[in-house]
N, C-alpha and C positions, 0 to 999 in steps of 0.2 A: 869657787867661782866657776859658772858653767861659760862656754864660747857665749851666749846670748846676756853672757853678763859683763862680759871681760870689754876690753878699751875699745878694741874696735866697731863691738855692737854701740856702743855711746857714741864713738866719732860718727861714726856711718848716721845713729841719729838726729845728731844734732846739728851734723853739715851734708845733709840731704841732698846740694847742691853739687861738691865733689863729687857725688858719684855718678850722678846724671851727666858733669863734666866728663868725669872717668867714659862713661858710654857714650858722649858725641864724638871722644877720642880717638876712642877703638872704629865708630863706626865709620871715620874719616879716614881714619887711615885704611883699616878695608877698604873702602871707596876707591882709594886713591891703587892698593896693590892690585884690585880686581882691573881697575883701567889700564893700570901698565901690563895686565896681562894680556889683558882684550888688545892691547895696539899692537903687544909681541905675536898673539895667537890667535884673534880674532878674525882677522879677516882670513888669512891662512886659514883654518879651521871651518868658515864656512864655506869658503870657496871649496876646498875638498870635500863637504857635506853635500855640495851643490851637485857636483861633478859625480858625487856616488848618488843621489838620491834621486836625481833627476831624472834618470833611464828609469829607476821600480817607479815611479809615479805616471809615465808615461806608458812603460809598459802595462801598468794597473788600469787604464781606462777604457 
């Protein structure tokens, strides 16, 4: 029995829905760790982006 034979290529077929679950899962919860990092680092990070990037942009024109 090859992996495309064996139990889980059948579950995965037969409940198509699980896995699509499986990936609104993952992609929520990504969501959810990118936002708590954004509210740890985000604003932090662009203000200091600001703060260095703002003088070559001015000096540039």
């Amino acid at each position: 029995m090859t992996s495309a034979e064996g139990p889980g290529a059948m579950a995965s077929s037969n409940n198509p829905r699980k896995f699509s679950e499986k990936i609104a899962l993952h992609n929520q919860k990504q969501a959810e760790e990118t936002a708590a990092f954004e509210e740890m680092f985000g604003v932090e990070t662009n203000e200091l982006l600001d703060k260095l990037i703002s003088p070559l942009i001015i000096n540039n024109q």
